[in-house]
DSSP file (Angstrom, degrees, kcal/mol; ACC not computed):
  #  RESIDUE AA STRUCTURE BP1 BP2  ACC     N-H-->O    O-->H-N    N-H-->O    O-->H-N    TCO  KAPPA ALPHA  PHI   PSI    X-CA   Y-CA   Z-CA
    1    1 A X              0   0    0      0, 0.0     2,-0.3     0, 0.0     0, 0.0   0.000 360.0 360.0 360.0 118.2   97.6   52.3  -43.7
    2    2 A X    >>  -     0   0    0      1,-0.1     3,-4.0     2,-0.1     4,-1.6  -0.443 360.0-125.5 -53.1 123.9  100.7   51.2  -41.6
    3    3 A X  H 3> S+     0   0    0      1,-0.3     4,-1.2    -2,-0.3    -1,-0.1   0.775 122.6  50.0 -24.4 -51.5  100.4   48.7  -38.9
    4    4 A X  H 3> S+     0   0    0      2,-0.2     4,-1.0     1,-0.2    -1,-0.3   0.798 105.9  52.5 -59.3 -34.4  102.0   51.7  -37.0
    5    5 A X  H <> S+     0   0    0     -3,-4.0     4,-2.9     1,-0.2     5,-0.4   0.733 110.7  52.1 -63.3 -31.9   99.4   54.4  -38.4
    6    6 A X  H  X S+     0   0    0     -4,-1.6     4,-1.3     2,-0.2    -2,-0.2   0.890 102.0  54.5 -94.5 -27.3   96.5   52.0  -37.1
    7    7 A X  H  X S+     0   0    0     -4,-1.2     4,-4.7    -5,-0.3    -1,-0.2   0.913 110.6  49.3 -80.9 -35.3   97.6   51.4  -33.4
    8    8 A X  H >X S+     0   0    0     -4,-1.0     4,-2.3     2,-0.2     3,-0.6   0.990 113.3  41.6 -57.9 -71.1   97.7   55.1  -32.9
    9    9 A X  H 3X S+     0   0    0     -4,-2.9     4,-1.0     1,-0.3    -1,-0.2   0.767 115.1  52.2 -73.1  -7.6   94.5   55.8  -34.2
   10   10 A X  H 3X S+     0   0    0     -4,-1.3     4,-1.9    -5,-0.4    -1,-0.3   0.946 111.3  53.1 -85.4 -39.0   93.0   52.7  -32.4
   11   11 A X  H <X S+     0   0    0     -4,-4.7     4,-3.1    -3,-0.6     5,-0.2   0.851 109.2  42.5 -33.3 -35.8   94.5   54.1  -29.4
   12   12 A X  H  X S+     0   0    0     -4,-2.3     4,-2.5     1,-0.2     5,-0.3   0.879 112.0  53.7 -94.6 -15.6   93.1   57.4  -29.5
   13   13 A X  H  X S+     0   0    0     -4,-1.0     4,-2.4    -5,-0.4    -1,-0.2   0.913 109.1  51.1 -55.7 -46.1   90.0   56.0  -30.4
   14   14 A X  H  X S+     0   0    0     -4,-1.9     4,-1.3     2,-0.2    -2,-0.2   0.977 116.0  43.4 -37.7 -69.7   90.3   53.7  -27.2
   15   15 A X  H >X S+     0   0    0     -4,-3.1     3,-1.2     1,-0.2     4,-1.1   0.922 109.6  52.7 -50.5 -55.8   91.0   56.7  -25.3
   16   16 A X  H 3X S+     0   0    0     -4,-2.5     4,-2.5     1,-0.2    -1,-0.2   0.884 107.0  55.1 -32.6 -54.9   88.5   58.8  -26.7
   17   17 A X  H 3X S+     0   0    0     -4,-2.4     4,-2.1    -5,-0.3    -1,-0.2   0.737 108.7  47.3 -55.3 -28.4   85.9   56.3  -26.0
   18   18 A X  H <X S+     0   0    0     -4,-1.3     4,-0.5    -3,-1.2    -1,-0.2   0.644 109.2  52.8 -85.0 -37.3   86.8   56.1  -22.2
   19   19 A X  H  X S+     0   0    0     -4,-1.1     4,-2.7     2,-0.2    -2,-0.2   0.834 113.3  39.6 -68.9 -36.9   86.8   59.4  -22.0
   20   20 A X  H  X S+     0   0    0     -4,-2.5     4,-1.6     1,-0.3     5,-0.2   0.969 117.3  53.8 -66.2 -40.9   83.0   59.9  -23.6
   21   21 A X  H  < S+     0   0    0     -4,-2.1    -1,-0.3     1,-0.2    -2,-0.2   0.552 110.2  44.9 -84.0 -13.0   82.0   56.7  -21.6
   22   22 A X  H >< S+     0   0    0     -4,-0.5     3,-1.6     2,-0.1    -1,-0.2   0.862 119.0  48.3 -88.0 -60.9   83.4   58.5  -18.0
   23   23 A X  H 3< S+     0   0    0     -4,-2.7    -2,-0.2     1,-0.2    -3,-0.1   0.844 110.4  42.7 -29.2 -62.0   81.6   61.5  -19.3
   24   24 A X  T 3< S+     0   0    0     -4,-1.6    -1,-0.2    -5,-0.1    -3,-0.1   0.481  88.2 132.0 -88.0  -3.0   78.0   60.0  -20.2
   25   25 A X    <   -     0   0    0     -3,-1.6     2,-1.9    -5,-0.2    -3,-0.1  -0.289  67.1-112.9 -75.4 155.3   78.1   57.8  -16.8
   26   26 A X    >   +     0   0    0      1,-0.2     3,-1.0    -2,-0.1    -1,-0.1  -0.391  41.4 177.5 -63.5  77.5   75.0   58.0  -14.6
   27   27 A X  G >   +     0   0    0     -2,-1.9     3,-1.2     1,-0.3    -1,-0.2   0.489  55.6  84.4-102.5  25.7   76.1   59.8  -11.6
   28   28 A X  G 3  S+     0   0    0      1,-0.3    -1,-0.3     3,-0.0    -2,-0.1   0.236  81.5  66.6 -89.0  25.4   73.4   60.2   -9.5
   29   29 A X  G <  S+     0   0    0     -3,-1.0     2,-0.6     1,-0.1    -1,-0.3  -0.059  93.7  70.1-103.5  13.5   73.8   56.7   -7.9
   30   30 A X  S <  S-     0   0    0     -3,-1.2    -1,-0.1    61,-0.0    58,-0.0  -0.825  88.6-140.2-139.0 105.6   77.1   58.0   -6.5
   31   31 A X        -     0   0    0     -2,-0.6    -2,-0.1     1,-0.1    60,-0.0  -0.020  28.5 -83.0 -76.6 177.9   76.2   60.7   -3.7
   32   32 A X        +     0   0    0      4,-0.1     2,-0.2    -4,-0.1    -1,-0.1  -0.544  62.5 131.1 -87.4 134.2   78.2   64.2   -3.1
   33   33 A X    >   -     0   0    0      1,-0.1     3,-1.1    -2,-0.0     4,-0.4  -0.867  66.9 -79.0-169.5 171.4   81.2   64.4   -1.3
   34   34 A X  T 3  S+     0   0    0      1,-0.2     3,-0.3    -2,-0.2     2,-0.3   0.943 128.1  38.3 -39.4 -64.7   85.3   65.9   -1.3
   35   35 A X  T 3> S+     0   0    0      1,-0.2     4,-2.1    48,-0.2    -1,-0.2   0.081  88.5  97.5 -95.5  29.8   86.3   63.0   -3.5
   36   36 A X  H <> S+     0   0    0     -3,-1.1     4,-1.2    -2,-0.3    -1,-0.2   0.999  85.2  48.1 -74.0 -62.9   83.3   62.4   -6.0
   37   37 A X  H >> S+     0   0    0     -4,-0.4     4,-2.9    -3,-0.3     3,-0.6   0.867 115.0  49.3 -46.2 -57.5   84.4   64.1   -8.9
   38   38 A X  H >> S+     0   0    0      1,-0.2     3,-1.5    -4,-0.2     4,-0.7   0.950 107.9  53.6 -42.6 -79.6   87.9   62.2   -8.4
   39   39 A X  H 3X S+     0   0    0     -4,-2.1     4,-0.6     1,-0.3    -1,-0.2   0.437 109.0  45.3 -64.3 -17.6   86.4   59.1   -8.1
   40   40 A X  H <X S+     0   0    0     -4,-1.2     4,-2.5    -3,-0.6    -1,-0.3   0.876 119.1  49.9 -78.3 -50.3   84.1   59.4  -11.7
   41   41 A X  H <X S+     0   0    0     -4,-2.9     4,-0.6    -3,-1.5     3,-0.4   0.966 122.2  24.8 -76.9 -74.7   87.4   60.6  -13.2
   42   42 A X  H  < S+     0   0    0     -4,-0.7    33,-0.4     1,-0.2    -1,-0.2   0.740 128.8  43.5 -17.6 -72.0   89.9   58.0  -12.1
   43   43 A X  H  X S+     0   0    0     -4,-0.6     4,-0.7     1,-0.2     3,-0.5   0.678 119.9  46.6 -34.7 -55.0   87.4   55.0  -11.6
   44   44 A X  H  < S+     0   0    0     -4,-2.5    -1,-0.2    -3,-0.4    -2,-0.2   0.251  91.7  76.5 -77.0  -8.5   85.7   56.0  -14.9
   45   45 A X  T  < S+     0   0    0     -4,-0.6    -1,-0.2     1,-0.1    -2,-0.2   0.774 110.5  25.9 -76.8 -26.6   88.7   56.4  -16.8
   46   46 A X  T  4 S-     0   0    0     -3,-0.5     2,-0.3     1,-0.2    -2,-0.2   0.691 129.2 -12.2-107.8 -29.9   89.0   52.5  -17.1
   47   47 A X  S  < S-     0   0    0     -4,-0.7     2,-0.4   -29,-0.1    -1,-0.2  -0.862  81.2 -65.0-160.0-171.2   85.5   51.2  -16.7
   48   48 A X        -     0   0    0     -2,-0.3     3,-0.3     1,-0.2   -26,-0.1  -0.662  32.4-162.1 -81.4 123.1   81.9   51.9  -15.8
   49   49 A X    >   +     0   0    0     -2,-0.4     3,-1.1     1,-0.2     4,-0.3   0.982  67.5  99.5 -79.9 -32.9   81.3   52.8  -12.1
   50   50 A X  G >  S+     0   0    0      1,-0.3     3,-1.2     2,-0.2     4,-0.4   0.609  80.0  55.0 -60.2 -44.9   77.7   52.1  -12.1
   51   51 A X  G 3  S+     0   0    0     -3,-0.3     3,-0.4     1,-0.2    -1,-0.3   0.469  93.9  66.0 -69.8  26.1   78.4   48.7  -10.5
   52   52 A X  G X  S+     0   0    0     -3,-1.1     3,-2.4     2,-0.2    -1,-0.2   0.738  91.8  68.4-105.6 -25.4   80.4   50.1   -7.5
   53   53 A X  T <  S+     0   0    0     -3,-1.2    -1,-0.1    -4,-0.3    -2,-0.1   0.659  97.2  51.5 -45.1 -13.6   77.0   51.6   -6.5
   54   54 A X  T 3  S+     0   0    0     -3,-0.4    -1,-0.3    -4,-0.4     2,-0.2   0.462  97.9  87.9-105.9   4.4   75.7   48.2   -5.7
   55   55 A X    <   -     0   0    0     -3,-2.4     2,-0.5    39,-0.0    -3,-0.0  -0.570  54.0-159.4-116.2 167.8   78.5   47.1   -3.5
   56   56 A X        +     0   0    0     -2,-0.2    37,-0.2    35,-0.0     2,-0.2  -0.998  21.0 167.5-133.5 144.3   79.3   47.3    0.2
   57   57 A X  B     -a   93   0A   0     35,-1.4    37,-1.2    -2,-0.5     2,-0.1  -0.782  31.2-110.0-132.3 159.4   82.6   47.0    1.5
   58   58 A X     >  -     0   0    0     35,-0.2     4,-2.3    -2,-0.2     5,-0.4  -0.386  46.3 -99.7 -55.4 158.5   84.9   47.5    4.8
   59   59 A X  H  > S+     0   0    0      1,-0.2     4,-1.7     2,-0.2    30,-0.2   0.892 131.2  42.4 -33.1 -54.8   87.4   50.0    5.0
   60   60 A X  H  > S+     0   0    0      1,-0.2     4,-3.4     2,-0.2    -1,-0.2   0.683 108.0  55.1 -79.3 -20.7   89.7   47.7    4.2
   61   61 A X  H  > S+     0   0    0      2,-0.2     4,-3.0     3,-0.2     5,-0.3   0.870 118.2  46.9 -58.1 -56.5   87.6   45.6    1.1
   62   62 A X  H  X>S+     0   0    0     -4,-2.3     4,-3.2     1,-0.2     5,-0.7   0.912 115.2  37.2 -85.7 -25.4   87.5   49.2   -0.2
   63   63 A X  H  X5S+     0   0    0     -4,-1.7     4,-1.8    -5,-0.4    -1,-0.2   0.985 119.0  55.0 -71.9 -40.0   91.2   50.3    0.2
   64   64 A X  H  X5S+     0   0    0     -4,-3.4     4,-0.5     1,-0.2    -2,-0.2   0.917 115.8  36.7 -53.9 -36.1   92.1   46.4   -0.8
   65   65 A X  H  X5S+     0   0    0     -4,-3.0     4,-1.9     1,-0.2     5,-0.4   0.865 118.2  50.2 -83.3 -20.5   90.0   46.7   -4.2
   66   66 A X  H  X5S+     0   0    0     -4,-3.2     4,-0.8    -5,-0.3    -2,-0.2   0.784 115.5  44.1 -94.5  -4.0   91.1   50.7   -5.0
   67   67 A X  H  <<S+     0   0    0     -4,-1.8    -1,-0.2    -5,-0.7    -2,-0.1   0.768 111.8  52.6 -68.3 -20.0   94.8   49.8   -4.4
   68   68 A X  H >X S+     0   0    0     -4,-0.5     3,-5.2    -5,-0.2     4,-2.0   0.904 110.2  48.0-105.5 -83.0   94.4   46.5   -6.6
   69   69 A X  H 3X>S+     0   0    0     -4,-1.9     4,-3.8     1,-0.3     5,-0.8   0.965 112.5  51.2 -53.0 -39.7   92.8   48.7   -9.7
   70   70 A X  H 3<5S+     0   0    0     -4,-0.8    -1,-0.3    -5,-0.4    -2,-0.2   0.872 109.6  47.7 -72.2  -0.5   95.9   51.3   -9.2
   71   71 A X  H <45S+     0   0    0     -3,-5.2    -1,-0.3     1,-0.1    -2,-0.2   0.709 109.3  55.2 -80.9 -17.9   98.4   48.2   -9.4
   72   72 A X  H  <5S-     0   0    0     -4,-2.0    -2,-0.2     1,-0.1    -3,-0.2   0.622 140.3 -79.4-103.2   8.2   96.3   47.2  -12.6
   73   73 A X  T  <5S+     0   0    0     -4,-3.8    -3,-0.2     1,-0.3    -1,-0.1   0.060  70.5 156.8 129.7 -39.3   97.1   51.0  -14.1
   74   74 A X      < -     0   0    0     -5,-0.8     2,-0.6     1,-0.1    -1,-0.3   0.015  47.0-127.3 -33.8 134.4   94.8   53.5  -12.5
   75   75 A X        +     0   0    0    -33,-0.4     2,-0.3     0, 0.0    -1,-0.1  -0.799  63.5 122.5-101.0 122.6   96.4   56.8  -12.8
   76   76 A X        -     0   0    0     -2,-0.6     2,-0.2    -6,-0.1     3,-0.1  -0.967  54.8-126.8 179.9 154.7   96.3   57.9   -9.0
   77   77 A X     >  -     0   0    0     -2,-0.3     4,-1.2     1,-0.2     5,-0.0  -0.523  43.6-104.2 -99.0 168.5   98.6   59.1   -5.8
   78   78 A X  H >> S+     0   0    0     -2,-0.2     3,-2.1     2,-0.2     4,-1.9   0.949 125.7  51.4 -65.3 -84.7   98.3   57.3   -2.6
   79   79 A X  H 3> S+     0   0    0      1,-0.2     4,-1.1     2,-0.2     5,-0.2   0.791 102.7  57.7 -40.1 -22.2   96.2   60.6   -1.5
   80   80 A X  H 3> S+     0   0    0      2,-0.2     4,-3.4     1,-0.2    -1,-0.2   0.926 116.4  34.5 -76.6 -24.7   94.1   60.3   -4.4
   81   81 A X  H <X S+     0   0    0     -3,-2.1     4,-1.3    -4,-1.2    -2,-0.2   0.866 113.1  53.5 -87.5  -6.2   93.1   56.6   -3.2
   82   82 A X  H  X S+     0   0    0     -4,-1.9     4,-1.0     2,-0.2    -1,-0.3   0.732 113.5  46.4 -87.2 -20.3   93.2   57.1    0.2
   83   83 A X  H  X S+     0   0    0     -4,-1.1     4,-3.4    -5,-0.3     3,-0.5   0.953 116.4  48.9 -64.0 -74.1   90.5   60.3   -0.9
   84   84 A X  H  X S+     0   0    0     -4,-3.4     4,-0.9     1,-0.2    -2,-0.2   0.700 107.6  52.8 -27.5 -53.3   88.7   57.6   -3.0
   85   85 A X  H >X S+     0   0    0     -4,-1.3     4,-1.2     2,-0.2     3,-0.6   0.892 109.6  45.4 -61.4 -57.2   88.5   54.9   -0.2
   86   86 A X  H 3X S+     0   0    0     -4,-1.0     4,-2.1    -3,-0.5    -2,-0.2   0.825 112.1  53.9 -85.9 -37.4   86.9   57.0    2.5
   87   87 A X  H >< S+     0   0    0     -4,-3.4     3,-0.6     2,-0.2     4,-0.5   0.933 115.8  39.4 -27.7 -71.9   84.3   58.4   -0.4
   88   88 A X  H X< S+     0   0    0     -4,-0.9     3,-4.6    -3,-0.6     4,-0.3   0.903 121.1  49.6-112.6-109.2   83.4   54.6   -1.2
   89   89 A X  H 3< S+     0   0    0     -4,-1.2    -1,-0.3     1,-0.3     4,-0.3   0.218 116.0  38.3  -5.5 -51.0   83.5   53.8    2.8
   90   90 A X  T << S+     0   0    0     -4,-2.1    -1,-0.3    -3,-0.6    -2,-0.2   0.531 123.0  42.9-103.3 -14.9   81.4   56.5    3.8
   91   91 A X  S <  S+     0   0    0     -3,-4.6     2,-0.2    -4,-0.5    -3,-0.2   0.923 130.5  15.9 -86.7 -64.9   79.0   56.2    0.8
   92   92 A X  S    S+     0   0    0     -4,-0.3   -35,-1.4   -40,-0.0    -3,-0.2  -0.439  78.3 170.3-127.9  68.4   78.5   52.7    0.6
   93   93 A X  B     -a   57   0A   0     -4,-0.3   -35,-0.2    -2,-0.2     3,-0.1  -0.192  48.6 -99.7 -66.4 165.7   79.7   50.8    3.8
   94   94 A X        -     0   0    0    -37,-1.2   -37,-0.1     1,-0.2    -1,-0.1  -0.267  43.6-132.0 -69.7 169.5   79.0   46.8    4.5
   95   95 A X  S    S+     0   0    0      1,-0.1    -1,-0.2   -39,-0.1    -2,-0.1   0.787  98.1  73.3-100.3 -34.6   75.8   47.4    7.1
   96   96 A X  S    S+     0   0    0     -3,-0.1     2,-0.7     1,-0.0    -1,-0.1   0.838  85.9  82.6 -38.0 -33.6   77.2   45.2    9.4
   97   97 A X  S    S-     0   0    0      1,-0.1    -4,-0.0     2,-0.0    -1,-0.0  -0.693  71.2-126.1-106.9 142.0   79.9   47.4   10.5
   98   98 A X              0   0    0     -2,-0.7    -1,-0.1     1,-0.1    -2,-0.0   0.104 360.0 360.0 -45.8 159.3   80.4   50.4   12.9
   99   99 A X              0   0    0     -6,-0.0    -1,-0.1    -9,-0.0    -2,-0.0   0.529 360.0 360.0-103.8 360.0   81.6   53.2   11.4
């Protein structure tokens, strides 16, 4: 097999896998709202959400960290994170703060 043959199929194998693992994630930690569905598919395209269930953020902790993932290659619009943020915000704010 060419060096070239083998990065493609370890790409689509990558991909594939990312896709099954977005797929197979546990989403009843993540309650129902406009942007949910977005937020599995985006968020889940690169990694596991389960650990975003455990965290609590500010507005601005959640806009800083989904703005940071889309610098590092999350495929997303400004409206899709600004959708995303206020999901994360409104699901799992810091307790400390007013809404």
């Amino acid at each position: 097999m060419t060096s070239r043959r083998f990065v493609t199929l370890s790409a689509i194998c990558a991909a594939s896998f990312t896709v099954v693992s977005a797929l197979w994630a546990d989403d009843s930690r993540f309650p129902e709202g406009p942007a949910k569905a977005k937020f599995l598919k985006i968020c889940g395209s690169c990694h596991d959400v389960d650990i975003i269930a455990d965290l609590r953020n500010t507005r601005q902790e959640w806009k800083d960290l989904v703005y940071n993932m889309k610098d590092k290659g999350a495929e997303a619009t400004d409206q899709e994170c600004d959708l995303i943020v206020d999901y994360l915000y409104k699901s799992f704010p810091k307790a400390d703060e007013k809404k």
